[in-house]
Every structure is written in C-alpha cells, then in structure tokens.
N, C-alpha and C positions, 0 to 999 in steps of 0.2 A: 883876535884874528877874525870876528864876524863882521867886521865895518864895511865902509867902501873899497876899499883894497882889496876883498876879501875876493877867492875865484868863486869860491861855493856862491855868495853871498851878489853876485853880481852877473859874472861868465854862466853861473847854471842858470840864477832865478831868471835870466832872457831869454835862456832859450827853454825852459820849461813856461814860461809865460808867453812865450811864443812859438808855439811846439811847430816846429816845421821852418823855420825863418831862415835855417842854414840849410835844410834839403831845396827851397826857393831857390837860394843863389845859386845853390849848386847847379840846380836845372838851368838856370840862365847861362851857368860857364861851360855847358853843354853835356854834362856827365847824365847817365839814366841810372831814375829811382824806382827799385822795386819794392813797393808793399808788402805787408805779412801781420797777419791779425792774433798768431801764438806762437808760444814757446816751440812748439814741433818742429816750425819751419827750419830746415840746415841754411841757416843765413852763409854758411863759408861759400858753398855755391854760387852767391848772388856775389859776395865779394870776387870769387873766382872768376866770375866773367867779368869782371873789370866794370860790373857793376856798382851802386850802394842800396845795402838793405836797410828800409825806413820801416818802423814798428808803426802802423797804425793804432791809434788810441781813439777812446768817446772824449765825451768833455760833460761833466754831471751838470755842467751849469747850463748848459743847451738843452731845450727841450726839444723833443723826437718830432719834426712835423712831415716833415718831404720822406724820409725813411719808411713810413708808416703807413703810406698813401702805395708801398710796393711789399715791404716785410708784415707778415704776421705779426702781432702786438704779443704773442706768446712767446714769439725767440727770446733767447737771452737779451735782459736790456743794456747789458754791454757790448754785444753786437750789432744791436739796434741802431746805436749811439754811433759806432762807429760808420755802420752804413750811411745812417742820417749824413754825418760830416763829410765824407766823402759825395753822397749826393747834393750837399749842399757848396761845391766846388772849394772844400777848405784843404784837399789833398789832390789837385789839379797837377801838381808838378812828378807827378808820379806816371811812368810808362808803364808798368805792368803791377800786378799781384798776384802771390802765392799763398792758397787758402787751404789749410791742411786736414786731413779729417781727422778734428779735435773733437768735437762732439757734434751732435746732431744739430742743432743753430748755424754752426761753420757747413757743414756737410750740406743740410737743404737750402742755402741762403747762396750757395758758392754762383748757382746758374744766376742769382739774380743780380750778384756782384759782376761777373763779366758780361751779362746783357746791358744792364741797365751804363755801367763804368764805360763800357765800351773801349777797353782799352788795348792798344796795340799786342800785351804780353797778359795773358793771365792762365794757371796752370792749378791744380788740384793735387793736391801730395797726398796719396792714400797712406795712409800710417795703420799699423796691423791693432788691431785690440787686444790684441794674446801676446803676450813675451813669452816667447822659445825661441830654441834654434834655427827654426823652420820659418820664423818670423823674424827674424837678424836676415839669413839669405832673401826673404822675399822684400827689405824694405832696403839691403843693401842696392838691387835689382830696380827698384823703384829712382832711389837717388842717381843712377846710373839714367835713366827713363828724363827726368828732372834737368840732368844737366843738359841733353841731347835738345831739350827743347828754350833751354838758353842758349845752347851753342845757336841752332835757329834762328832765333831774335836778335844773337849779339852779331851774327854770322862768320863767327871762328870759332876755331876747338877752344875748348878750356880744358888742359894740360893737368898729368895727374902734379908737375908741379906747379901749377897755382891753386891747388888745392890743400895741397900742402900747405903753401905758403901761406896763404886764408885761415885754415885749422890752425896755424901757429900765431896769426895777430890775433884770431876769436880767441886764443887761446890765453895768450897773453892779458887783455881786456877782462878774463872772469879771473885771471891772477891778482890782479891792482882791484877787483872788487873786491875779493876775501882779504887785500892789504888795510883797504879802506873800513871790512869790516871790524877791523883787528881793532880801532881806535873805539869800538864799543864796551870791550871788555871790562874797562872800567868803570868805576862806581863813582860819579853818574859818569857816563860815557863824553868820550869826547866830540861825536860827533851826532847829532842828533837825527833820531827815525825821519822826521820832516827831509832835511839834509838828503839824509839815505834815499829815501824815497824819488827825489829831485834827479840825484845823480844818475841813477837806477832808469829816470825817463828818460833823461837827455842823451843819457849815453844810444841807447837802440836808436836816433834820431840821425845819429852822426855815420861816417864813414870810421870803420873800428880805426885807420890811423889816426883820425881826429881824435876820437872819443879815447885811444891811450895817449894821446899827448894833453887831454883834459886831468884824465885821470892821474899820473905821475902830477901834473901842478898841486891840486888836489889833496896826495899824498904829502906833499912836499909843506902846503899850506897844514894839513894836520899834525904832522911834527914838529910846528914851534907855535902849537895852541898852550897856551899858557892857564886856559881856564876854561869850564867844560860849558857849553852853549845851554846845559838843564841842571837844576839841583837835582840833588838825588830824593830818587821813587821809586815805585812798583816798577819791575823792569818784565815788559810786558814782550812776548809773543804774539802776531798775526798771524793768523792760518787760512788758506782760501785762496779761491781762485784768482784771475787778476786785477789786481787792484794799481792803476796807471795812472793812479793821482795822491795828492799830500793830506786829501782832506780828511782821511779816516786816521791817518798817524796823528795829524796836526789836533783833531779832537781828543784824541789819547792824552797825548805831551800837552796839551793845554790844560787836562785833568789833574795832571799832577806825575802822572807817570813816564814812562820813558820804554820806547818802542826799540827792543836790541834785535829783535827778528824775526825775519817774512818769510817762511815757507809755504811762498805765494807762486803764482805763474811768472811771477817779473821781478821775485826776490830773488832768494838763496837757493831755493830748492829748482829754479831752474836755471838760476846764473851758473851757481860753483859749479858741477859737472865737467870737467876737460874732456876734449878728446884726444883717447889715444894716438900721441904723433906718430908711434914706433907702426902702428898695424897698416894693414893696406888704408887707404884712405875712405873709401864706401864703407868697408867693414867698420873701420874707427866711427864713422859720422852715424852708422847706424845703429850701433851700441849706444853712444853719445846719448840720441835722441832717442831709444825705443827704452833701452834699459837704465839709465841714470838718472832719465827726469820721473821722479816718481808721481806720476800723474794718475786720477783716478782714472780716466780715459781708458787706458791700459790695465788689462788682468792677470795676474799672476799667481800660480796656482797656490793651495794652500799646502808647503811644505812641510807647515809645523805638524798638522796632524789637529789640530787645537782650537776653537775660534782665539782665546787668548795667544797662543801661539801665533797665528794669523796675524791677529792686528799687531803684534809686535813685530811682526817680521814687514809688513808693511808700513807701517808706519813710525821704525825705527831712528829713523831720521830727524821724526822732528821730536822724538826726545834727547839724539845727539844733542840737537840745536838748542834745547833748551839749557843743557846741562852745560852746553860750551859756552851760553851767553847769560847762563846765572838769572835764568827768567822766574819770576816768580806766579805768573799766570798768562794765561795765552787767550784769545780770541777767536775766532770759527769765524770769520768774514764770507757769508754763502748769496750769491745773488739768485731773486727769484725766479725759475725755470731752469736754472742751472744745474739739469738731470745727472751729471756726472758727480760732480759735490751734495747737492741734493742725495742721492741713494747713499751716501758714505757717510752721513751725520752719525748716524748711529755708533758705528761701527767708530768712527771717531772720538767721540765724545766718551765711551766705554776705554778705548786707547787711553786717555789725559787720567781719566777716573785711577786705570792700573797703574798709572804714573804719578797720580797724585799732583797733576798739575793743577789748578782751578782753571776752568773754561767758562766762559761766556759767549756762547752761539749768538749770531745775528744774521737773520736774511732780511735783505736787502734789495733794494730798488737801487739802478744806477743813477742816481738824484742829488745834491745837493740842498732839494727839498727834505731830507728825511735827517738830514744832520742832526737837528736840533733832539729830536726823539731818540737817536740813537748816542745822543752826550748825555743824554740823564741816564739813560741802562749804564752804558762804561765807568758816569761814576758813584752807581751806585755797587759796579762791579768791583768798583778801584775800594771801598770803602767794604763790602767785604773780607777782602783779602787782608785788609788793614788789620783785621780784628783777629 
C-alpha cells in the first residue's frame, strides 16, 4: 500500500511538498487564515470563529536573507526561518496571527511580526510560566481576553457552543493521531517516522474537518498494509523542541533504524493531550494548554522533594512513551539559542541515564546544511547501541 494509490504516499507528500497549497485556495474560496507559530496557541478558538488555523513552519532548505535584515541573528533559527518565509510573501494568504509567549524568540520577535506582516488580525497570548491554580484562573481570563478580540475581527460572538464544538473536532483529530500511532507498535512498525512526520505537518495546514477526513482515509489505508514500509532496527525516540520537517526522521530510518516517537512540539507530547469536553470550556482549553503540554517553557514545582524525584516527575512522560513504543534509544534534538531546551539538557540527559535509555544529544542549526554531519554521529549512535 505505499504505491500510487497510496493517500500517505500521494494526498500527504503534496501537500507537505507544498505546504500551504490548500490554505491558497482556501483563501481564494473566501474563508480567513489564522497563523500560529506553537503548540500553546488554543487553535479551537480560531476554529470557533468560523475561522482556520494554519501552523506556520521554516523550511531548512531556504536560507534566512530578508528575515535577517529585521530579526537578531541570535533568535531561535526556527523562528527566524519562519519569519524569513512569511517576509518573503510564501504565507500571504493568511489574515491575521497568534504569537504566544513560548519563549523569549516568540515574546521579543511578536512586535516585529505584526509591524513588519502588517496584517489585518494579529494578537499576543500571554501564557503564565508557573503552573498553579492561580495560573489556570489567570490564563482561563486570558483565553476569554483572545476570543473577544476575534469576535472583533470576525465581527460576531463566538458562542460557548462553538467552542464546544471546536474542542470536540480538535479533539477528535489527536484521537485518529494516537489511532495512527497505534500502527507503530509493531516490530518493524507499520507505519514509518518519515510517514508520521508528514501527516503530523499536513494535518496543522488543513481545516481540523479536512485534516479528520484525511486522517480516517489514512487509518483505513493502514489496516490492509500487508508489509511494513522499514525492516526491523533500533526503534529510536526523538526528543526536542519542534521539529516541522522529515529530514531528521528520514536520516534516522535511512540509518537503519526506525523512529516510534516524538516528544517533540509537533509530536505526541503536544498532540495526544484532549481537552476536557465535560469542564467549562476556558477552564477545559486552559488546563489543555498550561497543564498537559509538558513544555519546558512552564515550571512546575518540585513536588518530589528530590532532584531525582524532580526529573522523574517531569519528565515522566517520556519514559511512558518510551516503554509504550519499545524504544531502544532516544535522541535530544535541541536547536541553537533555544534557552528553554537549552537550560533542561542536563537535567534531561541525567532523566534517560536513570532510565537506562541511551541518549544522543544534538544541537543544531535549522539547516539542511548540517545533515550530512549529523548522519555520521546517529550512525555512529545507531552502532553503539548495536553492541
């Protein structure tokens, strides 16, 4: 089922090869596209006003020229990247964007995103850095702040039922992810990190009823795979911020091994998370995003009493993940300037240690330049683990 027939193999790799090509016509059939540069952002809002939220992404194979001439050369260069493309009119069909504060890159770049973009709708989601009580009320208060200034732009209420209804398709959409992931479990997996990676972009690109009526085909296509797309290898883990392209999976699985999972910005660790349908709706979207995405971004106190205790209780997750996908070593994907992942290596890499996982740290440039140097570390990492 990988041929021309295939959805994965045809319906994705167009519209990851041509990232934006359905938010274009969309614009031309008169609908408006809102921007969003991370995880934080509650995209059900942007659905809720009868909007569609479009994921901005860089592209490693563009180098940074027009970006550069306006951003510091020190931001993150997957900000960078992203700015560049947007200054260099490849995200024109877009009416507004929502820039959250993810970390300091996002936060000091935000002024220069809506000067420079000049766009009809652009808005700043403060997101708290402390997870408490006190910061569920004050970000529930926020999203409440956020919707008021779409209702503005869209110029009607957005109803606490269509927000509902929003929380239930977003919700839906990371259901048929963890369906999709399910086809990994096996040895070799049936559906390949490359694959995963693809779907993972195209889907933020779409309108969520597009992207579940993608997604079900999809499914449907992996149920009568009759033979798995990788021999079986090292069944690797990625860790790290976002990574919104195939090129670091695709040098893995070309290594020999096999990529079962991202507890990355734009994997698992900030797909699977639902929101609670049963809770008020601000409260549910607020927990969602403050409490479930376990982002370094956000601090959380140390409960255990312990630094070992600590890291376990933060970074418990992704030894779930590993032990649910039978990984036999993971990766630390950190790009350079990226102060939030940056400060946590340590403390990371001590986590894998008391887990016994084998890590391989790599900081990184967002480049397509740096591939080739970083496929000799992976397989000298992959040959390692071998032994």
């Amino acid at each position: 089922m990988n041929g021309k027939n295939s959805v994965i193999s045809s319906r994705v790799e167009a519209l990851y090869r041509d990232y934006g090509k359905r938010a274009k016509e969309l614009k031309d059939e008169g609908k408006t596209l809102i921007g969003y540069v991370c995880s934080f952002v509650p995209v059900e809002m942007i659905s809720a006003a009868g909007c569609i939220p479009f994921r901005i992404r860089g592209d490693i194979n563009e180098p940074v020229t027009k970006g550069d001439t306006v951003l510091e050369t020190i931001v993150c260069p997957f900000i960078r990247s992203c700015f560049d493309l947007a200054l260099k009119g490849k995200y024109d069909f877009l009416s507004g964007i929502v820039i959250p504060h993810g970390c300091d890159s996002m936060t000091r770049s935000y002024s220069t995103w809506s000067y420079s973009l000049d766009l009809p709708y652009a808005y700043f989601l403060n997101i708290p850095s402390v997870v408490k009580p006190a910061s569920f009320e004050f970000f529930a208060e926020e999203i409440k702040t956020y919707k008021k200034t779409l209702e503005a732009f869209i110029g009607h209420e957005i109803t606490e039922a269509d927000i509902s209804q929003a929380i239930k398709l977003h919700n839906a959409y990371r259901n048929k992810i963890r369906t999709i992931y399910d086809f990994r479990k096996s040895d070799p997996p049936m559906v390949s990190g490359v694959e995963i990676s693809k779907i993972l972009t195209v889907g933020t690109s779409l309108p969520v009823e597009e992207a579940n009526a993608l997604l079900d085909e999809i499914i449907e296509e992996l149920k009568t795979r009759s033979e798995p797309p990788l021999k079986t290898g090292k069944r690797i883990l990625v860790d790290g911020a976002c990574v919104d392209h195939a090129g670091l999976v695709k040098l893995i699985e070309e290594s020999g091994a096999s990529v079962v999972a991202e507890t990355t910005c734009n994997g698992m660790r900030d797909t699977f998370p639902l929101t609670d349908e049963q809770e008020d709706p601000f409260t549910g979207l607020a927990r969602r995003y403050l409490d479930k995405i376990n982002c370094p971004k956000t601090y959380r106190e140390n409960r255990a009493g312990s630094f070992e205790g600590n890291i376990a209780d933060r970074f418990g997750d992704i030894g779930r993940y590993a032990e649910h996908f039978h990984a036999d070593g993971a990766i630390l994907y950190v790009y350079k300037y990226c102060d939030p992942f940056g400060f946590e290596v340590p403390a990371r890499k001590a986590y894998y240690n008391a887990i016994d996982l084998p890590l391989l740290w790599i900081e990184d440039l967002y480049s397509s330049g740096t591939m080739g140097q970083i496929k000799t570390r992976i397989q000298a990492f992959l040959e390692m683990i071998e032994q």
